[in-house]
N, C-alpha and C positions, 0 to 999 in steps of 0.2 A: 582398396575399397573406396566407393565416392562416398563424398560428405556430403552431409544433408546440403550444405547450400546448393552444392552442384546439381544435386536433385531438385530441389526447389527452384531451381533458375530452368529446370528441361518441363518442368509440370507450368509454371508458369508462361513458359514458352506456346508450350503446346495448348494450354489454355486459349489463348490468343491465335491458333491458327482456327479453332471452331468459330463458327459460325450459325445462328440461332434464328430466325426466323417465324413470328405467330402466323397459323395460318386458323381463322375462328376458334374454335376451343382448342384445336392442336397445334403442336411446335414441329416445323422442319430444323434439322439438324444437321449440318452442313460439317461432315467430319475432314479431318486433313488427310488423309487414307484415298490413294485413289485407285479405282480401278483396271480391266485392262484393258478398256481404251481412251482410258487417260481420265477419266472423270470423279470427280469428288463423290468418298460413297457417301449418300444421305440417309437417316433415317428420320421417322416420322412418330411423334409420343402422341397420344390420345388417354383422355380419361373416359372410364367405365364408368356405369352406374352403382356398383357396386363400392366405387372406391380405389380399385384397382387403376393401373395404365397399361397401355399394349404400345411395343415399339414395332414396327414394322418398317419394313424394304420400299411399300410399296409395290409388288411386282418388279422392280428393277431387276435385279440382278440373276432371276432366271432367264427375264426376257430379253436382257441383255445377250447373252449367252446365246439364248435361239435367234437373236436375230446375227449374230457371228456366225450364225452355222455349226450351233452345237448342237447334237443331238442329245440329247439328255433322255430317250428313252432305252439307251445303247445299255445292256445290265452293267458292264463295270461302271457307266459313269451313275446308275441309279444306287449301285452300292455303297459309290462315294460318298452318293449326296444324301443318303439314307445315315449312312456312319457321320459323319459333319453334324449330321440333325439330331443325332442323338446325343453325341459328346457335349453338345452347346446346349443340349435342351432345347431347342428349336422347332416348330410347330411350321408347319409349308400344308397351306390348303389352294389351294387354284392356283400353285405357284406362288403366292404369296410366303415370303417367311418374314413370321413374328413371334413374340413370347411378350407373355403377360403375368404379370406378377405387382407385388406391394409398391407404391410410391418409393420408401425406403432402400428396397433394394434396388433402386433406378443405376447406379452404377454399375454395378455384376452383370443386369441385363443387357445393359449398355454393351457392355465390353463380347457378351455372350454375341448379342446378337453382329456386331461389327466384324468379330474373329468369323464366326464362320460364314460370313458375309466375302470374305478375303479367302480365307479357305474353298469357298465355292467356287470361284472366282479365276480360280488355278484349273478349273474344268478346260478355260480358256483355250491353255496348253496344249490340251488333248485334239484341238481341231489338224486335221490331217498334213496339212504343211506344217507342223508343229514339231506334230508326234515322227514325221518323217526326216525332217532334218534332225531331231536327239537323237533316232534312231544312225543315222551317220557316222554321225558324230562318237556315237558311243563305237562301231565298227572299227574306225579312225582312230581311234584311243587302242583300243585291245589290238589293233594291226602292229602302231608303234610300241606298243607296251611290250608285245611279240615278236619285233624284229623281222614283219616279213620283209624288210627291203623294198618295197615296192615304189609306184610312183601314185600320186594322189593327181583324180581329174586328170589325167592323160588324155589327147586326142589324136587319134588313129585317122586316117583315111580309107574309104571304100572306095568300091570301082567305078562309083557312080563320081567321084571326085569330091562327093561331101565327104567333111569331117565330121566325127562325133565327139561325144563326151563320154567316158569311161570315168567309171568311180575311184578306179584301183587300177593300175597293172602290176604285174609282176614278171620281170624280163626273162628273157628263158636262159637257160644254165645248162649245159650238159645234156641231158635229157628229159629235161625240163622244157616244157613249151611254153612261149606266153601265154600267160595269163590275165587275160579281162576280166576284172569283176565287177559289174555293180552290185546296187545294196539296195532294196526295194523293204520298205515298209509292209505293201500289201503283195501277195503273189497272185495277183489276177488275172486272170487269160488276156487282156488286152496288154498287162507291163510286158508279159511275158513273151506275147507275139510282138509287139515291138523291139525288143531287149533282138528280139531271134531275127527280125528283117535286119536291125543294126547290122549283126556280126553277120548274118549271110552277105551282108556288102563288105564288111569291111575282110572278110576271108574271102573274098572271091579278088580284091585288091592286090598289087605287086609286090607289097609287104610283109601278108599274112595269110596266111594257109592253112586247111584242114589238116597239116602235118604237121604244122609248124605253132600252131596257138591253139585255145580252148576258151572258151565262152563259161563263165560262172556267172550265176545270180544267188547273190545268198538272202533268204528271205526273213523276215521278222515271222519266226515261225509262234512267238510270242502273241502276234496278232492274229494271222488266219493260216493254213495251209493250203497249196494250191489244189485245186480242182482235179479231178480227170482230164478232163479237156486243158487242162493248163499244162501237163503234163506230158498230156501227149504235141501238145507244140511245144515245148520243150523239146523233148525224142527229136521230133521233125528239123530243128533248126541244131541239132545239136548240143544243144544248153544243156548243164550241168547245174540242177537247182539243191541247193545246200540250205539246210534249216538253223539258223542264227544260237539254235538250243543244243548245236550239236558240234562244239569245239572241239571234238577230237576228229572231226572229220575237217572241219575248216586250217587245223593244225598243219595237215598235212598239205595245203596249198603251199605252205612257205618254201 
């Protein structure tokens, strides 16, 4: 258990990384907490007529976000930020998020409004290089976790004499053919027809063959599922699209 001084020496500390600021009748608040792109989050106190104070964002930290290239109209990320808003008690009118209450309770809201300040913030995450590299990542984790053997980032050669980038392979065994897999976040008709020009070069090559390998894409079926039309180029190029929710079918790659 820490002792009070050890406490008292981290409150003391953190004391001293704020930073306070009068701007006319209100105080900018320069907290030690920063954002994610690196910036001090600020809040902003104001006194009511009433007697009351409102702390607010300012607009920061949604527009932050949209200028990252978050969508925030996307429903899970509206569910998010709807759930965050209520847990904290948090009020978002034109983007703006504030809450306003008694002088006295200025700490609680303090703390209210900064937490789901940070919590929003993690939206960050969700922008698509993000969301696509965890999604890997997580693949890569459950491959080794499961033993398929395979190679990570392999690069094959086509007939064109380019090399590619393969996510996965998995060498061939007995009656087992190689196996190419990438790992795709979204299953769009253009990954898809790309993924399909790849392997038509790289099996039309001196190494690899429509008899001898197979072409997978396993998709983050979490996110979107593909199309008709992604589908059917799929069929045409010979790809083998596999839905990330469906492990006992990915099982059987190993």
């Amino acid at each position: 258990m820490l002792n009070s001084s050890l406490v008292d020496d981290y409150v003391n500390w953190l004391r001293k990384q704020y930073h306070v600021n009068k701007l006319g009748n209100s105080e900018e608040i320069i907290t030690p907490f920063t954002n994610s792109i690196g910036d001090n989050i600020t809040i902003y106190v104001s006194p009511n007529p009433d007697g009351s104070i409102t702390l607010t964002d300012d607009f920061d930290t949604l527009g932050d976000l949209e200028m990252m290239g978050i969508n925030l109209s996307v429903p899970t990320r509206e569910k998010y930020l709807k759930n965050i808003l209520k847990d904290y008690e948090i009020e978002c009118v034109d983007k703006e998020l504030f809450i306003t209450g008694d002088k006295i309770d200025f700490p609680k809201m303090k703390q209210d409004l900064v937490e789901a300040i940070i919590h929003i913030d993690d939206l960050f995450m969700t922008r698509k290089e993000n969301v696509s590299n965890i999604f890997k990542e997580e693949v890569y984790n459950y491959f080794d976790k499961n033993d398929f053997g395979g190679l990570k980032t392999y690069k094959p050669y086509g007939a064109s004499g380019n090399d590619y980038v393969v996510d996965y392979t998995i060498p061939q065994k007995n009656d087992r053919p190689f196996r190419f897999i990438n790992f795709t976040n979204t299953s769009s008709f253009s990954n898809i027809a790309t993924a399909g020009a790849m392997y038509g070069d790289i099996s039309n090559g001196q190494d690899y063959n429509l008899n001898n390998s197979e072409f997978i894409i396993i998709y983050n079926s979490e996110q979107s599922n593909p199309s008709g039309k992604s589908i059917n180029i799929a069929a045409q190029y010979n790809l083998k699209l596999v839905p990330w929710d469906d492990k006992k079918k990915i099982l059987t790659l190993k």
